[in-house]
N, C-alpha and C positions, 0 to 999 in steps of 0.2 A: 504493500500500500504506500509504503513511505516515498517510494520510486514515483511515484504519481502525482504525489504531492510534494514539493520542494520548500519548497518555504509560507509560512499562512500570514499573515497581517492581521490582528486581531481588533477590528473597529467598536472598542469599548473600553471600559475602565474600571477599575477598584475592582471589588472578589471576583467578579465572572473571568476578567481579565488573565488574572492570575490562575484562576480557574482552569481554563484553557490551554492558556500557557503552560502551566503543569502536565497536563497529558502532552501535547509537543513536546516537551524536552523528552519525558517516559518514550515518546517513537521517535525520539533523535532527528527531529525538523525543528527547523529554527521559526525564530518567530519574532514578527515583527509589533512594538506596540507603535500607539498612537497616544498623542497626550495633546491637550489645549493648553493656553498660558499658566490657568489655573492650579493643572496636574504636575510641574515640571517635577516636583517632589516626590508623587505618586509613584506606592509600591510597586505597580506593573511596570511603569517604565524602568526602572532597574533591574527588574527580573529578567524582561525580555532580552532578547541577543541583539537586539534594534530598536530605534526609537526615531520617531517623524513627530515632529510639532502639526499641529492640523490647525493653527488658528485661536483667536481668542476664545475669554473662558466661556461665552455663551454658548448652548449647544448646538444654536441653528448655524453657530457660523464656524463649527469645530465640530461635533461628533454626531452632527446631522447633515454635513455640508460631502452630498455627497460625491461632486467634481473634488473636495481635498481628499477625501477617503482614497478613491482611484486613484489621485496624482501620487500618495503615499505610497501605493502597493507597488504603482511603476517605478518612482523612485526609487524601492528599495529595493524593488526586482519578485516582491511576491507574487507568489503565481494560485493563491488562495485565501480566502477570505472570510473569517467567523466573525459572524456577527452581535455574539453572545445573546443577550435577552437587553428588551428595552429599546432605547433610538431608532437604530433602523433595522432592528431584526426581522421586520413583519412589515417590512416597505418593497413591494412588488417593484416600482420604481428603481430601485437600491438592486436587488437581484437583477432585474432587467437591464441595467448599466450595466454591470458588472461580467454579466453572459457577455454582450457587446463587445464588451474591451476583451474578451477571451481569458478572464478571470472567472476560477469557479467560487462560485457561492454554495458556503457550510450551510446548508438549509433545503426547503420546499422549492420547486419551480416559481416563478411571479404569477402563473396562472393559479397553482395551488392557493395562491395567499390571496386573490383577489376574489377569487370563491366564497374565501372561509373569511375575508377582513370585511366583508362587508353583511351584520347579519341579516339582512333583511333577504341578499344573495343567496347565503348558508343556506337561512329558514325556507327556502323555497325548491333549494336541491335537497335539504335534509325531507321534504313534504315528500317529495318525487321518488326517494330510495326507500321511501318508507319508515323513517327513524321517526319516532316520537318526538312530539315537539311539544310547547308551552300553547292552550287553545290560544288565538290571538288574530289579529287581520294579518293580511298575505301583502300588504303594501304600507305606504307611509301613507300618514297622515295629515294633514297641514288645516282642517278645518274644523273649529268646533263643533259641528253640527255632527261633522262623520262619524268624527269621534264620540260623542256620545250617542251615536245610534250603536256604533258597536264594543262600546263598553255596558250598553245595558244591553245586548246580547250575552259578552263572557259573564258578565254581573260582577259588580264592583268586592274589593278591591282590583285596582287594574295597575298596571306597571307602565309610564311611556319611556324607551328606553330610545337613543341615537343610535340612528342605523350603523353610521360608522364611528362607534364608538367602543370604549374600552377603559381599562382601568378605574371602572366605576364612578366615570364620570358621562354625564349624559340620562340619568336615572329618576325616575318620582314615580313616588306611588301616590296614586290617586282614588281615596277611599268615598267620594261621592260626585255627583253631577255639579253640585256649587264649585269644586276645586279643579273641573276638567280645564276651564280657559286659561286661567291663570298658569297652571302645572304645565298646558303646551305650549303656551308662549314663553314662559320660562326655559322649558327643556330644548323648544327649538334654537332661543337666542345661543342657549350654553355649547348647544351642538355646532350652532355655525361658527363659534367661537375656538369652541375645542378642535374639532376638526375641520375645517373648511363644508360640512354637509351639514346644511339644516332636518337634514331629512328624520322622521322619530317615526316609530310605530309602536302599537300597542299590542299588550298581551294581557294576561291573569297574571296576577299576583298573588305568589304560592305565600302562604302564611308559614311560618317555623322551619325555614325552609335551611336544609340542609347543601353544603359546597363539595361534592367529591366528581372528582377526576379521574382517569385510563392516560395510564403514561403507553403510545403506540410508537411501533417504527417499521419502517417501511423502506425496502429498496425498491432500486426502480425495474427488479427482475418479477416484481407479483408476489411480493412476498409481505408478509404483512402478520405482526406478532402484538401480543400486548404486554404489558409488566403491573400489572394490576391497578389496585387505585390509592389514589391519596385524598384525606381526608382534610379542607382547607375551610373548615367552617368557622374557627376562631378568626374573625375579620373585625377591623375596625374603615370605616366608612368607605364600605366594600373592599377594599384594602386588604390584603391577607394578614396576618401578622406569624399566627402558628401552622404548623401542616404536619400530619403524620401519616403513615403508611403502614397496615393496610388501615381502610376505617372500620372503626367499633361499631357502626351499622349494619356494615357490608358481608353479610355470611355466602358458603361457596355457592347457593343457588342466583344469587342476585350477583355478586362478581358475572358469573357467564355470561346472563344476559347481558349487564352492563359493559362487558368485552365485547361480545360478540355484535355489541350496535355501535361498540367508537370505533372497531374495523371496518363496520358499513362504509360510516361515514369518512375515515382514509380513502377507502377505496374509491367513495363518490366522486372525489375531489383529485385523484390519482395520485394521491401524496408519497411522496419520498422524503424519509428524515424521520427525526423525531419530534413528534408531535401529540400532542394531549388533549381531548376532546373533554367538556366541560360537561356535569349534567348537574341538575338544582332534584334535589330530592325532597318530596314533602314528609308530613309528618305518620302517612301509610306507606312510607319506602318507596314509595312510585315516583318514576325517576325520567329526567326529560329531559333532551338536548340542549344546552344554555347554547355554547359555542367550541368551537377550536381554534387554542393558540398554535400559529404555524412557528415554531420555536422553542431550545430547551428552555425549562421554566428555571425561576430563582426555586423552586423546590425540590429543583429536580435528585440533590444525596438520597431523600428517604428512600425516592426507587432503588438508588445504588446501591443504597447499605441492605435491604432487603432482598432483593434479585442478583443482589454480587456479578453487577455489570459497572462498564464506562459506560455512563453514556456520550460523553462528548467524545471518546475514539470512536463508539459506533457510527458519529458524526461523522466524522473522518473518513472512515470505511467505506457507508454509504456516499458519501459526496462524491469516492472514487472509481463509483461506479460495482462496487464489488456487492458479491450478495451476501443477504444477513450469515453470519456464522452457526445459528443454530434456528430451530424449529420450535414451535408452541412446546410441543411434547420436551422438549428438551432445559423447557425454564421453569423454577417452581421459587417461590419463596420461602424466607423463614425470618421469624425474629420481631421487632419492631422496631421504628425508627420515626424521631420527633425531630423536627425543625424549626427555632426561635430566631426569628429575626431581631437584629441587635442593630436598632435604630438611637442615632443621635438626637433624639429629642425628650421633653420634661414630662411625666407620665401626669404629675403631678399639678401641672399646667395646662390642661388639657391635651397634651401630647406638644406641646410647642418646638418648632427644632430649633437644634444646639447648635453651634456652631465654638470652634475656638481652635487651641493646640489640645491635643492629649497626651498631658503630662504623666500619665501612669499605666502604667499594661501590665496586665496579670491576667494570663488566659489559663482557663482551665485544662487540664490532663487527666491523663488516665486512659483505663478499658471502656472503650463504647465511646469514645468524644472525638468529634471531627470539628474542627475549627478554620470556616473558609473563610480568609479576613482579607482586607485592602489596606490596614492601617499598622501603625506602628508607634514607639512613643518617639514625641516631638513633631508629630504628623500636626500637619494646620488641615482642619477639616473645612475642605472650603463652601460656600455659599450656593453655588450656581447649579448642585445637582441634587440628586434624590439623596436621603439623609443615611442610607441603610450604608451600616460600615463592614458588616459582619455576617456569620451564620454560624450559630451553634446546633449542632446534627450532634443527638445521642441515640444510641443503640443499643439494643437489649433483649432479650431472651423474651419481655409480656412485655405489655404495657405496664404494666407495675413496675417492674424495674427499670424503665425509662425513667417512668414520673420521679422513680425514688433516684435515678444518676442524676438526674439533671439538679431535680434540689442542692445532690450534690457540688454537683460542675457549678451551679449557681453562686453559690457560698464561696468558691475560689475567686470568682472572677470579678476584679475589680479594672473600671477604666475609670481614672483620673481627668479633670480638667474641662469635661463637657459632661452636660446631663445626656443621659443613654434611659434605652428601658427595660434596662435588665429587672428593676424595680418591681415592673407591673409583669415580667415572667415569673419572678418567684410569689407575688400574687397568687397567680393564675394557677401556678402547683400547687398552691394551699384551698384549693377553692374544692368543695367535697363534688360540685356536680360535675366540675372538668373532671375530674381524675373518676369520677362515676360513667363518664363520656353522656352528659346528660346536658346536651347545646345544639346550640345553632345557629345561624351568623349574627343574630342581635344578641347574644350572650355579652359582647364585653357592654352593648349602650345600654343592658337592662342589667348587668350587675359590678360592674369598676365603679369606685367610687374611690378618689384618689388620697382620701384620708386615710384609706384604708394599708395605706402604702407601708409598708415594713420599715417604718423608720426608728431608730434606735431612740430612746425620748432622751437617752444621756450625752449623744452625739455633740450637742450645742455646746454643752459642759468643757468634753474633753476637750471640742476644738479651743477654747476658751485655754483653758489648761497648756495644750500647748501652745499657743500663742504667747503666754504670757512665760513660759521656760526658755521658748526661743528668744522673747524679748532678753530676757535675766543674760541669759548664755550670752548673747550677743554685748549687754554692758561690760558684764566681766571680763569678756576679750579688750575692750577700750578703757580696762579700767576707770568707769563713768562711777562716779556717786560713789566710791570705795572712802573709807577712813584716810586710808594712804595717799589719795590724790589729795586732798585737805590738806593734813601733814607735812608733806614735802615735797618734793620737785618744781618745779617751773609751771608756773600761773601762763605765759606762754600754750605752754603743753594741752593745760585744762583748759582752755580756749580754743585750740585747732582740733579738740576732741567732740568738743560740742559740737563746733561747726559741721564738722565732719558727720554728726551723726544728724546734723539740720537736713545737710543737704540728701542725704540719706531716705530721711522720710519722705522729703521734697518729692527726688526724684524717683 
């Protein structure tokens, strides 16, 4: 395989980066990063065996600019290109450039992504293959009038969601006729804002509704596997924050089906790569096509640590034309495996993000703990991008013994100098109905409450404490306020001490 591919350019940054990166060196190709003005510090550009400036720190004009991306890869002579998750991983545009110029792209065809990136497209090839979908209309929306003729067909609560949208933005539930006009003229502005498409349609709005996912892969020989599901219902404002694998819902009769329709849906779309098809599950297990991200996910270790695969070599593999290494029959799982996103911001603040250097690192070890970081200490965590620094992946024999490592792991791990949310994970292990597996995506807005936060009540104290030792320590180095400076020596002396210690505070 490595013959095939020569060298990759990896158009991203922080863990996925490094991510990457790591498997390339494990198959001895080299690898190019990219950094904006902001990154010149950033862990990945060190790691890699290269490095191209792409522009300043904003991302439309650095790691979404994507005439710099390609001038990068020709620059530097790559002949490949992973686009990790996020910017332009799911930019048909982005692939479509990239074929052009006779670069292969680590991903789906731009046909595949244009299927699947636009759901109103999906929902109407997923109608056609047959896959179960959310009841809902077959087209967009744009008229009050339509609209409530066919939300009082599905019968309210009802969802309007942006046809080409993602990341949980473009979304409102709409629980009566008074709230329709308002909720589409809101959701359409936000749409054409977010995305350049005004366009919104509506469905049913599943109540208690559960997040689980089918990690698929697919060459382009007709082959097509799955690796079970992962459970992403711990969300904060649609947002994921926790994921594990497999989910505490999912028994072997419902996994089949749920395989055997995100393969459909592969197949619909003729995908190659890995890819994950999305389904919202209510509170009778019955389970419906949300959507498919064409790209590996940021969740994607649980599958690893569970199915004891790469998946970003099978990237690699696949992209190179080759076919999958093994058969359904030949994958099983075992074990479980939890994913805590370790974001720079104030749990305690309503999540607010942090920003600064981080003065202190202390990551956790042991059996069972995977630590896919971007940072390090003395890192300036800069402004201009997504706040997430981190990924703690523990692994474990039940669930039980995850819950009980991570507690663990949690306890070690200290970062300094920026608020993080390690806070509101070891919450979240103390909470009897998580660890009962007894949620679903409004779990953290109907039970976080950030008083609740583990904070030590004596903490104020000691800082207090040692502030006022470090003070002491630090006179008695200047001999300041001693007997002895009174007594004797040069009045001189006891004046360039003070000073000194003015300017001190001063500055």
């Amino acid at each position: 395989m490595a013959s095939k591919i020569r060298k990759v350019l990896v158009a991203n940054r922080g863990e996925i980066a490094l991510r990457v990166m790591r498997a390339l060196r494990e198959m001895e190709v080299p690898s190019v990063a990219v950094y904006s003005d902001a990154d010149r510090e950033a862990s990945h550009v060190f790691f890699a065996d290269e490095a191209v400036n792409i522009g300043p720190a904003p991302s439309a004009e650095s790691y979404l600019n994507i005439e710099r991306i390609i001038e990068a890869a020709r620059k530097s002579g790559a002949d490949a290109v992973h686009p990790g998750y996020g910017f332009l991983s799911e930019n048909p545009a982005f692939a479509r450039a990239l074929r052009d110029e006779g670069l292969t792209f680590v991903g789906p065809s731009p046909e595949a992504m244009e299927t699947m990136g636009n759901k109103l497209s999906a929902r109407a090839r997923m109608i056609e293959t047959g896959v179960r979908v959310i009841p809902g209309g077959d087209g967009p929306v744009s008229e009050t009038g339509e609209a409530a003729r066919l939300a009082k067909e599905i019968g309210y609560p009802v969802m309007l969601k942006a046809a080409s949208g993602g990341g949980g933005k473009g979304m409102r539930v709409v629980r009566s006729e008074e709230e329709l006009e308002t909720a589409l003229r809101d959701t359409r502005e936000e749409a054409e804002k977010a995305f350049a498409d005004p366009s919104v349609f509506l469905e049913k709005y599943i109540d208690s509704p559960r997040h689980v996912e089918i990690q698929v892969l697919a060459d382009r020989h007709g082959n097509c596997v799955h690796l079970g599901e992962r459970e992403c219902s711990i969300q904060r404002r649609h947002q994921k924050v926790v994921e594990e694998s497999p989910s505490p819902i999912v028994d072997a009769s419902m996994r089949t089906d749920m395989a055997e329709m995100a393969i459909r849906v592969a197949q619909a779309c003729e995908y190659e790569g890995a890819g994950t098809v999305e389904f919202i599950v209510d509170s009778n297990r019955e389970f419906y096509f949300l959507e498919m991200n064409t790209r590996l996910q940021v969740e994607h270790p649980v599958t690893e640590l569970t199915w004891n695969v790469d998946l970003v070599k099978l990237q690699f593999l696949i992209a190179c034309g080759e076919t999958l290494p093994f058969a359904q029959a030949d994958l099983s799982s075992r074990g479980w495996a939890m994913e805590f996103r370790i974001y720079a911001e104030d749990p305690s603040r309503d999540f607010l993000p942090s920003t600064g250097k981080i003065l202190r690192l202390r990551e956790p070890v042991g059996p069972g703990i995977r630590h896919d970081s971007g940072i390090y200490e003395k890192y300036e965590i800069p402004v201009y991008y997504d706040p997430l620094l981190s990924k703690l992946v523990i692994y474990g024999e039940s669930r039980e013994e995850v819950i009980q490592r991570a507690r663990r792991a949690f306890s070690e791990f200290s970062i300094g100098g920026v608020k993080t949310n390690i806070p509101f994970h070891q919450w979240l292990l103390e909470q009897k109905d998580y660890a009962e597996a007894n949620f679903d995506t409004h779990f953290i807005d109907r039970h976080f409450d950030s008083s609740k936060l583990d904070c030590d009540p004596e903490l104020p104290f000691v800082a207090m404490l040692a502030a006022t030792l470090a003070y002491d320590r630090h006179s008695r180095r200047l001999n300041l306020g001693s007997p002895a400076e009174f007594s004797s020596g040069s009045r001189w002396k006891q004046a360039a001490r003070r000073q000194a210690v003015m300017r001190r505070r001063q500055g």
